[in-house]
C-alpha positions in Angstrom: 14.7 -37.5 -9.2 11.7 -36.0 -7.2 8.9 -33.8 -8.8 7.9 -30.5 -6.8 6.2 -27.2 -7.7 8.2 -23.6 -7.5 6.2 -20.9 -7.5 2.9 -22.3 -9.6 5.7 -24.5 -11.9 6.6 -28.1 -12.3 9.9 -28.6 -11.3 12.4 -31.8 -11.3 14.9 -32.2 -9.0 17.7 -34.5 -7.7 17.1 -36.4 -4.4 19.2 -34.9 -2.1 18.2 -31.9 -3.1 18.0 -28.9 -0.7 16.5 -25.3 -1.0 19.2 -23.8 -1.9 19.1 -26.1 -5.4 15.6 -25.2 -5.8 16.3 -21.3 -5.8 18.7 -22.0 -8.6 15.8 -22.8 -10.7 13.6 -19.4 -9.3 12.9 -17.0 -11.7 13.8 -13.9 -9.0 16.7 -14.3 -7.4 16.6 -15.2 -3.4 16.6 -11.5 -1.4 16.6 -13.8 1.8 13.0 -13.1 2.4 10.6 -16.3 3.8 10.1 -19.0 1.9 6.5 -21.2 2.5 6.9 -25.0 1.7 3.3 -26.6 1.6 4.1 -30.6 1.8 1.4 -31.6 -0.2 -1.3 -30.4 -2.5 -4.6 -30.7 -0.3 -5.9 -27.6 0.5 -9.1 -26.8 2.6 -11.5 -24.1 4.0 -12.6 -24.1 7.5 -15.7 -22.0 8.3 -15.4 -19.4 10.6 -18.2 -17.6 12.7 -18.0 -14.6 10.3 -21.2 -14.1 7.5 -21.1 -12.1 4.7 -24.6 -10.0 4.5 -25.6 -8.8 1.3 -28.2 -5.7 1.0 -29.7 -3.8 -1.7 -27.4 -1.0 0.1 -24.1 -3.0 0.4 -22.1 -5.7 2.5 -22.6 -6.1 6.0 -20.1 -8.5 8.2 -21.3 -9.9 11.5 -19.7 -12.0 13.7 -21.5 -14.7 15.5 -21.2 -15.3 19.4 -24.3 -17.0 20.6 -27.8 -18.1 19.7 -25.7 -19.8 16.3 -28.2 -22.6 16.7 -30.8 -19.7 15.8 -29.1 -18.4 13.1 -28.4 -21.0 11.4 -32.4 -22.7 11.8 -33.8 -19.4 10.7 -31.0 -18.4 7.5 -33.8 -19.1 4.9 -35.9 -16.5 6.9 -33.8 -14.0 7.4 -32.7 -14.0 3.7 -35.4 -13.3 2.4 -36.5 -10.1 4.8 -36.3 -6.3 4.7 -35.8 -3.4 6.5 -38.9 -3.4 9.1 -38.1 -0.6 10.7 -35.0 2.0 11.2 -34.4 4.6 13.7 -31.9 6.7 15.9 -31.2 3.6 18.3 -31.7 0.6 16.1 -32.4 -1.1 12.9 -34.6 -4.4 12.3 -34.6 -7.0 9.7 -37.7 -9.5 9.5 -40.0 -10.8 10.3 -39.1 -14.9 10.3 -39.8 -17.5 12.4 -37.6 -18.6 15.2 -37.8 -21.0 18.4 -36.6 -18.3 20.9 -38.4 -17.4 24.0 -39.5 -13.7 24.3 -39.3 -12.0 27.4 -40.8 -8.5 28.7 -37.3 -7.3 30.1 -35.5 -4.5 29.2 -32.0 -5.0 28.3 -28.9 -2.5 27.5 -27.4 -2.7 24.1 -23.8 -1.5 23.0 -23.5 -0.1 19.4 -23.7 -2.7 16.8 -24.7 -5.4 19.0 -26.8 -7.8 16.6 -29.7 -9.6 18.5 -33.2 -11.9 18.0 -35.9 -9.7 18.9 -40.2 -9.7 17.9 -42.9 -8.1 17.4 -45.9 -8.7 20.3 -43.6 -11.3 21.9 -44.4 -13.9 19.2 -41.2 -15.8 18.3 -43.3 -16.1 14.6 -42.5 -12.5 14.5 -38.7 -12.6 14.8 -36.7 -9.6 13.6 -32.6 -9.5 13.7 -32.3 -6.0 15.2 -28.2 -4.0 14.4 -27.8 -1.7 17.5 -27.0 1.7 15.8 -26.2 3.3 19.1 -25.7 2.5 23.1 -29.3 2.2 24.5 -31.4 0.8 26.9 -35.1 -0.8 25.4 -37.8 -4.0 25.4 -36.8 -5.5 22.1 -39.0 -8.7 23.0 -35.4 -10.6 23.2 -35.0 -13.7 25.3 -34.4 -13.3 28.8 -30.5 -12.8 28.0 -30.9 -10.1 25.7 -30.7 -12.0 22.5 -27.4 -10.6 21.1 -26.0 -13.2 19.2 -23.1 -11.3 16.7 -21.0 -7.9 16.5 -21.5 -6.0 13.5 -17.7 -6.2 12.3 -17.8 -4.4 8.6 -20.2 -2.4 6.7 -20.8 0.4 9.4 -21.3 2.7 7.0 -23.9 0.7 5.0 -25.8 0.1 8.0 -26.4 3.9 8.9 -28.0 4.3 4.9 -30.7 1.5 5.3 -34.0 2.8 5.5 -37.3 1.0 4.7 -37.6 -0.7 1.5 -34.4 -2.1 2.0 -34.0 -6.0 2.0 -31.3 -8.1 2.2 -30.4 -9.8 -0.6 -27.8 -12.8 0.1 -26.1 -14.5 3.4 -22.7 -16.7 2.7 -20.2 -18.0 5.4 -17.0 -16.5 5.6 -14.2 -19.0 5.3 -10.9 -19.0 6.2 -7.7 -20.4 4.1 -6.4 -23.9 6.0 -4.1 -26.6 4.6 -5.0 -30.0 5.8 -0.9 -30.9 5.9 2.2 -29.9 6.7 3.1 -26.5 5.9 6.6 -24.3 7.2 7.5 -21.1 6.3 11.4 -20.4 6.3 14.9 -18.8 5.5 17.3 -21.8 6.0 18.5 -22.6 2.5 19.7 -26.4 3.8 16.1 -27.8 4.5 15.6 -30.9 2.2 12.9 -31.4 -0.5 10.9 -34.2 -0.3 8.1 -34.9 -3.2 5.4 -33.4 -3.8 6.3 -30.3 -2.2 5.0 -26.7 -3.1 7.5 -24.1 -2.7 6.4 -20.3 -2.8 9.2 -17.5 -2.9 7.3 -14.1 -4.0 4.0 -12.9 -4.6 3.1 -10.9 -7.8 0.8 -7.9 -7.6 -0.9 -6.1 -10.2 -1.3 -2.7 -9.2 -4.7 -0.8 -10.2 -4.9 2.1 -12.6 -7.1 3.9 -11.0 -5.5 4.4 -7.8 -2.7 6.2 -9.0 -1.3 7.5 -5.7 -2.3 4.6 -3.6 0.1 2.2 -5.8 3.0 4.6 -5.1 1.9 4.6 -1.8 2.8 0.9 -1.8 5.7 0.7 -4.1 7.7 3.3 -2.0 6.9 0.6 1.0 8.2 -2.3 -0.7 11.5 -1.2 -0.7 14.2 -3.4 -2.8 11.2 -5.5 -3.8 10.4 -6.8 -0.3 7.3 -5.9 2.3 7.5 -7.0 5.9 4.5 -7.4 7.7 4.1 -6.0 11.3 0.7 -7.3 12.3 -1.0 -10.6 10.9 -4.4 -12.2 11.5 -6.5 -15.0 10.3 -8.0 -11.8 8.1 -5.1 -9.6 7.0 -1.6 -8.9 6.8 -0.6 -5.4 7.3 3.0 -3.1 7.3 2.7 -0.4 8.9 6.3 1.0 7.5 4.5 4.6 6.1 1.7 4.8 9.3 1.3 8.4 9.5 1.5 9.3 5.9 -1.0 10.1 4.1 -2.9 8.7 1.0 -5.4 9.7 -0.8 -8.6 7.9 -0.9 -9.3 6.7 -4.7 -11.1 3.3 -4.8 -13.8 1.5 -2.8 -14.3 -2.2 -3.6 -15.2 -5.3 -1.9 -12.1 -6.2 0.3 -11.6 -9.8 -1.3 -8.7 -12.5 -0.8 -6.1 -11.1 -2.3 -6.7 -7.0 -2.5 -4.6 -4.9 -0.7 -5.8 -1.4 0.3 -4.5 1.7 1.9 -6.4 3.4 4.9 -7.0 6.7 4.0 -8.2 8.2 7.3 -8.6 7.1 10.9 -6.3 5.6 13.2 -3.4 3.6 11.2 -3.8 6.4 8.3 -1.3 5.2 5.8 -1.0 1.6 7.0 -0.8 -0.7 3.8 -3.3 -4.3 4.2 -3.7 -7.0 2.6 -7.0 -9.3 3.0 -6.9 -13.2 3.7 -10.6 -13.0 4.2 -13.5 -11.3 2.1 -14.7 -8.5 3.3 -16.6 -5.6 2.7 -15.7 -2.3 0.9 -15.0 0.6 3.8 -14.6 4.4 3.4 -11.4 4.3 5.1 -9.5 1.9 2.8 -8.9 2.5 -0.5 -8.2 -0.4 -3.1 -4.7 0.0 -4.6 -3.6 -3.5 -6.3 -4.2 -7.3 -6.3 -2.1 -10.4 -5.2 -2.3 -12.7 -8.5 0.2 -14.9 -7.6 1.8 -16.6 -4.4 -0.8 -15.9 -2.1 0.3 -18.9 -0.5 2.8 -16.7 1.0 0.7 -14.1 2.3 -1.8 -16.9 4.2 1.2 -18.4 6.2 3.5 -15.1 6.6 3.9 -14.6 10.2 4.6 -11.3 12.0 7.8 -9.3 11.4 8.6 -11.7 8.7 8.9 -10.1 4.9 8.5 -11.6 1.5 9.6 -11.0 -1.9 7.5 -9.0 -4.5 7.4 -8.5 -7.9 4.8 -5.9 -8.7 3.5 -5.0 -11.7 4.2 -2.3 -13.1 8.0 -1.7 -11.7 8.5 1.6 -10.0 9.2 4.4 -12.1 11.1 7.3 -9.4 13.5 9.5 -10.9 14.1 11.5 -7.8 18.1 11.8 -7.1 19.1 9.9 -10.4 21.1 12.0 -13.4 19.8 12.8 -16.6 22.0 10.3 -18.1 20.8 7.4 -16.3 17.4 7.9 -16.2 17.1 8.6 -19.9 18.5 5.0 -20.5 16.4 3.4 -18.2 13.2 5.2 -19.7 14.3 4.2 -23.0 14.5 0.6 -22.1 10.9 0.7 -21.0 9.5 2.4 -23.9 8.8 5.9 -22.0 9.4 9.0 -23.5 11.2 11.5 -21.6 11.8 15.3 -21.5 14.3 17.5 -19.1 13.1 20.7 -17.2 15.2 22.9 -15.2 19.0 22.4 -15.3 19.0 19.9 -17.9 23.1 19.0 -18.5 23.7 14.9 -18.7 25.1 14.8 -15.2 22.1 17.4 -13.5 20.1 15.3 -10.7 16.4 15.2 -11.0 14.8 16.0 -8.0 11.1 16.8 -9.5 9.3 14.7 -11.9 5.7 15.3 -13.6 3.6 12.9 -13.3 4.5 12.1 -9.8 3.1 8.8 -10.1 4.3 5.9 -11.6 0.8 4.6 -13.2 0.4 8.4 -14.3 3.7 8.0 -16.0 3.0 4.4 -17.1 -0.4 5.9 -18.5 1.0 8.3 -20.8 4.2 7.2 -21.9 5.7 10.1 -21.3 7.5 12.2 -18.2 9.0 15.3 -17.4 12.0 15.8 -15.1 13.4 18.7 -13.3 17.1 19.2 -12.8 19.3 21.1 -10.4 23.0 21.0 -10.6 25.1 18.0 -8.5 26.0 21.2 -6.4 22.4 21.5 -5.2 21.9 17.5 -4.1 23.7 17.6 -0.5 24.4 13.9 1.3 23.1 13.1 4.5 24.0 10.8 7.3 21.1 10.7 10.1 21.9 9.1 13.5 18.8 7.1 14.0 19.7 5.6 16.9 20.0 9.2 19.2 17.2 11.4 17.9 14.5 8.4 16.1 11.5 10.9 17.3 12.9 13.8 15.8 14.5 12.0 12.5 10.9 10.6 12.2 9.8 14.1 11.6 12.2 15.1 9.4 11.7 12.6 6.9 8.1 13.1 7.5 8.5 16.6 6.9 10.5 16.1 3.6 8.6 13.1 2.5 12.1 11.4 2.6 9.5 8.3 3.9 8.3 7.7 0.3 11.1 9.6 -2.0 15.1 9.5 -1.9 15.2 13.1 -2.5 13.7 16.4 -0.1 13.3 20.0 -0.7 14.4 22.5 2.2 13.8 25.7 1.4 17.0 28.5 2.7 15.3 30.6 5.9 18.9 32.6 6.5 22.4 32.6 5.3 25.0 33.9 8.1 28.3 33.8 8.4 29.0 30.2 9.6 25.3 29.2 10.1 23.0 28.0 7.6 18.9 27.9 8.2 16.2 26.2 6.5 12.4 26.0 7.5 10.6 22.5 6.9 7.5 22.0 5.3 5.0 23.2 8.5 3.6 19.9 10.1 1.3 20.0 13.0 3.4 17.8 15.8 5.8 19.1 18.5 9.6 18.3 18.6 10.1 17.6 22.2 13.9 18.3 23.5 16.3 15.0 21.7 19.7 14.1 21.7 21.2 18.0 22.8 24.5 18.5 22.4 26.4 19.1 25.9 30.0 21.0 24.8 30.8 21.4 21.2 28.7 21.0 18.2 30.9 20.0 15.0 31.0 21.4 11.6 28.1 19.8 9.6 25.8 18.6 12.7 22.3 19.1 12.3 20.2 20.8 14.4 16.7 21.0 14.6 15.2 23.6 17.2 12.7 22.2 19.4 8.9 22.7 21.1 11.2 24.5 23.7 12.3 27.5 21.7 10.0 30.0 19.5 11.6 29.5 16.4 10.5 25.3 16.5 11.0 23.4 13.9 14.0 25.4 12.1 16.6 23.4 11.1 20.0 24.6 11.0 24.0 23.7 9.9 27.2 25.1 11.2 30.4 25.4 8.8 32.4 25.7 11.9 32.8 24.2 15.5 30.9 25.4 18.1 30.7 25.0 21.9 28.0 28.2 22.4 25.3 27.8 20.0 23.4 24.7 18.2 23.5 24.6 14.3 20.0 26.2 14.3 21.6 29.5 16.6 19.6 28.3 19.1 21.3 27.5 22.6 22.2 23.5 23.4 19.1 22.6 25.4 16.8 23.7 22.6 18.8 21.9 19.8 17.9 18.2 18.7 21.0 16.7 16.9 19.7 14.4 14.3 22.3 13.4 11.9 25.6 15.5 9.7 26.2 16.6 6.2 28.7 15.2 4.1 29.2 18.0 1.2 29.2 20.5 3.6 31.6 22.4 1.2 28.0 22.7 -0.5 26.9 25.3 1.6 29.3 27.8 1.1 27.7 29.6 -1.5 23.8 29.2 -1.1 22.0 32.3 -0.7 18.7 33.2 1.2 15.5 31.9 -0.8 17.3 28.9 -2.3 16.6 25.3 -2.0 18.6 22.4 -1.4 18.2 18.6 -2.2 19.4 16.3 0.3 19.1 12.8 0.2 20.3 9.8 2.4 23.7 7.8 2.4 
């Protein structure tokens, strides 16, 4: 018998074991996810060129590139200054002694650009000048210029420094290293050897007061498994909901371990989570913590997913009966009410709170019902129209919810229209039909036509006219509807449900 660790736990097992006898022991069962294997228990951290500055204003991260000899002679120094001087161009820090050699050249400086400059040309009068802006000046710099770092976090605290600021603290950012072996993989037949640490989930405790930022992430990690589209020695990051939006909530140091949402900017709605400390940033808004298995997230690699179990579960409603969702809100010690259309076999297709820590918070939710007659199945063909689809379930918020609303625009004959929720993007021409259009197709008009944007269904063939009335070069075909008996009866100002098969 050999003795390993599974996730954090001592574990016993025979000598031929392989990972797939391991997982027998797991306490989640195996979604087929990656699996990391340390072989060993020596960890290390090696330092990076990457220093954490503390101010009486906030974090600061800089990135050395030069002059490290410097830096690292005249750290005492440095700590222990303030704010000499701040204006439009540039900030300075000092002074301290330094062994560099002062020059009368002027030298151009990108925005934050970090250099060694002084005061009179006396290297005893050193000053760490932050380049606030892309400008030409005699900063008393060695001949090179003197930049020595890149100001790579804490933007935003650098524009509120004035004088009587000071910094307060300088610490080396480290990154996470093992000094051994170390594999991450699906193949259930690898053999276990002693020793070995075995990872297969991470836990994460979501934060209470980011209510919309942890639904944000639990509608990401779909069937309890996130895969990562862009790693780095500092972050994992999905970018599965890019482009929808969060609300900004909670600013906090971005330590090992926290995961954030960016509010605003380019990647709005991307989802990270740090390797590395950093600093707090306006853009990324704290939503949860890893606890346990970060193992995993420090030797994930890209387009590779893990298994989660976060804390609390997800509570969505959205497309489930009355019944069922009773039951499973009994079970969890939640009290709920019925709105609307309230029979056992209604679908709920609105629930108050919307979130699940709101829900979590109070005990207590609300759901609205509709009649199964309202809730119509969908099949979308994401492999002709992806641009258009991507708008569609944009539109609906079908991204981050198995149920969307689309309000009736026009009841004719054998053509149904809806109008989506108004988003500011054009539909360019997708997937057109060329001769007949089926029953049940449908269409969505594009940036070609005035009515963009309208999406439309036809209870009967036809080869003139797309499902939104719309002619075949203006139609975008993105996917069918399965109860189309459904429609028969809806009338104008209505809404129907739909949700995907």
């Amino acid at each position: 018998m050999i003795s390993i660790e599974l996730d954090n736990k001592p574990l016993t097992v025979p000598d031929d074991a392989t990972l797939a006898d391991v997982l027998k022991h797991a306490e989640m069962p195996y979604r087929g996810t990656i699996i990391a294997i340390i072989k060993g228990t020596e960890e290390s951290k090696e330092a990076t060129a990457e220093y954490l500055i503390s101010t009486t204003k906030g974090d600061i991260g800089i990135e050395l590139s030069a002059h490290q000899n410097v830096w690292r002679d005249a750290e005492s120094g440095i700590i222990n200054s303030g704010v000499k001087w701040a204006g439009r161009d540039a900030l300075a820090f000092g002074p301290f002694k330094t062994s560099i050699t002062p020059s009368h050249q002027d030298h151009e400086y990108v925005r934050w650009d970090v250099l060694f400059g002084t005061g009179g040309h006396v290297a005893d009068h050193t000053y760490m000048v932050i380049s606030k802006k892309l400008h030409t000046a005699v900063h008393g710099a060695p001949p090179d210029g003197g930049v020595f770092g890149r100001i790579v976090s804490g933007r935003g605290v650098i524009e509120s420094l004035d004088i009587g600021d000071s910094i307060t603290g300088i610490a080396p950012v480290e990154r996470w290293e093992t000094s051994i072996n170390k594999i991450v993989t699906t193949d259930l037949s690898t053999g276990i050897d002693p020793g070995m640490r075995i990872f297969t989930y991470a836990t994460i405790k979501l934060s209470p007061d980011a209510p919309y930022g942890a639904e944000h992430l639990l509608a990401a990690a779909k069937d309890g498994a996130l895969e990562f589209s862009t790693v780095s020695h500092a972050f994992a990051s999905t970018e599965s909901l890019q482009g929808e939006e969060c609300l900004f909530e909670q600013k906090e140091p971005r330590r090992a371990g926290i995961i954030t949402v960016r509010s605003s900017g380019a990647g709005l709605g991307r989802i990270y989570i740090s390797k590395l400390d950093k600093t707090s940033s306006p853009s990324h808004s704290v939503v949860g913590t890893v606890t346990c298995g970060m193992e995993l997230i420090q030797l994930i690699e890209k387009d590779q997913a893990i298994a989660l179990h976060i804390d609390p579960e997800r509570i969505m409603l959205l497309g489930r009966t009355f019944e069922s969702a009773e039951a499973e809100m009994s079970e969890r010690g939640i009290i709920m009410r019925r709105d609307g259309e309230t029979a056992d076999s209604d679908v709920i297709v609105q629930q108050t709170p919307e979130t699940t820590m709101e829900i979590v918070g109070a005990c207590e939710v609300t759901g609205h019902g509709v009649s199964q007659k309202n809730l119509i199945r969908i099949e979308l063909y994401d492999d002709h129209a992806p641009k258009t689809i991507e708008f569609f379930r944009h539109a609906l918020g079908l991204l981050k919810s198995p149920i969307g609303a689309l309000p009736v625009f026009a009841v004719y004959e054998d053509t149904r229209l809806f109008r989506m929720p108004e988003v500011n993007k054009e539909i360019m021409p997708e997937n057109v039909p060329q001769k007949t259009v089926p029953a049940g197709e449908i269409g969505v008009t594009s940036q070609a036509a005035k009515y963009a944007q309208t999406v439309g269904v036809k209870l009967t063939d036809d080869s003139r006219y797309g499902p939104s009335g719309e002619k075949f070069a203006y139609t975008n075909i993105i996917g069918r509807v399965i109860d189309l008996d459904k429609l028969q009866d809806i009338g104008d100002g209505g809404t129907v449900y739909v949700t995907e098969v």
